[in-house]
C-alpha positions in Angstrom: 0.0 0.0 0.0 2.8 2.6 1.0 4.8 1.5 -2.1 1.4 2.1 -4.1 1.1 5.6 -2.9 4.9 6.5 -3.1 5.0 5.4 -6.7 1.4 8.1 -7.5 3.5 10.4 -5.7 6.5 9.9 -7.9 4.4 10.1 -11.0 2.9 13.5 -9.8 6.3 15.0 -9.1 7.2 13.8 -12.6 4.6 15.3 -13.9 4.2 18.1 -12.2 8.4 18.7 -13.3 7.7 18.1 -16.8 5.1 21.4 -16.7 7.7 23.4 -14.8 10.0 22.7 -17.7 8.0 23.3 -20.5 6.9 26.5 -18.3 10.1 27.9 -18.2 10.9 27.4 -22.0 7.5 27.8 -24.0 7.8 30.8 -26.1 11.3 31.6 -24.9 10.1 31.6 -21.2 7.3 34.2 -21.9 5.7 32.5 -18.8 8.5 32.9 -16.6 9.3 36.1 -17.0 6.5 36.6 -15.0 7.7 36.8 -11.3 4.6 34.7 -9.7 5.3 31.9 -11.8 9.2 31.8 -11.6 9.3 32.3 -7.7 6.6 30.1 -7.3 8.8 27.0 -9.5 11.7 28.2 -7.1 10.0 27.4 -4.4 9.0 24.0 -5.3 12.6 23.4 -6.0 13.0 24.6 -2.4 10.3 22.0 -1.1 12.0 19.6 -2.9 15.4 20.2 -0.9 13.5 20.4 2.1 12.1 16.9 1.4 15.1 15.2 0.4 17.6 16.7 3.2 14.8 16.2 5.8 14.3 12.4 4.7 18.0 12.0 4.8 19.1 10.5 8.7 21.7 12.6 10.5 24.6 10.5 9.3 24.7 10.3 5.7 26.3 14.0 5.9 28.0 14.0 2.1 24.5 13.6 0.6 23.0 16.4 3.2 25.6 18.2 1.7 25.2 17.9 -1.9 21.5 18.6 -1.3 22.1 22.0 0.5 24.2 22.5 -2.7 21.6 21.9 -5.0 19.5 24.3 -3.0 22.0 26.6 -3.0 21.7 26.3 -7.0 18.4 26.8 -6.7 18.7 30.3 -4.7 21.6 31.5 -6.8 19.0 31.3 -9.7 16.8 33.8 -8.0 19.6 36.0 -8.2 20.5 35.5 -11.5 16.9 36.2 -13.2 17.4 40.0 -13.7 20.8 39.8 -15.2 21.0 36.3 -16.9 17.4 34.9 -17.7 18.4 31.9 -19.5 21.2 30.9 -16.7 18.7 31.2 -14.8 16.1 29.3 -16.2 18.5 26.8 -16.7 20.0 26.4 -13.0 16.3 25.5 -11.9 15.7 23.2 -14.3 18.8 21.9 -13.8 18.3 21.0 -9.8 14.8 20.0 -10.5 16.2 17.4 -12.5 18.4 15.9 -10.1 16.6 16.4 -7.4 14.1 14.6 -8.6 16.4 11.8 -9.9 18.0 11.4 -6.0 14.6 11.7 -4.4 13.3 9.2 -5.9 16.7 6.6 -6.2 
């Protein structure tokens, strides 16, 4: 049964990632130039850190680490939306990809 539910949930997060992608780069991110819709796929990048590092025990400090990098990636792509749009863009899609691939492995 738990298996059952964690696999619907990995299929929404996939899904749910796939519209986030194609939301940053449909008509050359004329969606996410709009600040509700960028902040609001950088903070479901920042849920997803906060899942991942808090499902992590205390102990397996190299992969708490590498998470708090990826939402460090995340963060640095707020900061990088004025300047460099498409760096931008692609830092968040780039840590939603992985951390949906290490959620999930």
């Amino acid at each position: 049964m738990a298996l059952g539910l964690l696999f619907f949930l990995f299929i929404a997060i996939l899904i749910f990632d796939f519209l986030t992608i194609i939301l940053l780069f449909l008509k050359k991110g004329k969606w996410s130039k709009n600040n509700f819709v960028f902040i609001a796929i950088q903070l479901y990048g920042l849920i997803l850190v906060y899942i991942y590092l808090t499902s992590l025990p205390t102990n397996y400090s190299g992969s708490r680490i590498f998470g708090g990098v990826i939402g460090v990636i995340v963060i640095l792509s707020i900061f990088f939306k004025k300047q460099y749009f498409l760096l931008a863009r692609i830092l968040l899609v780039l840590s939603l990809v992985i951390l949906t691939f290490i959620l999930f492995l």
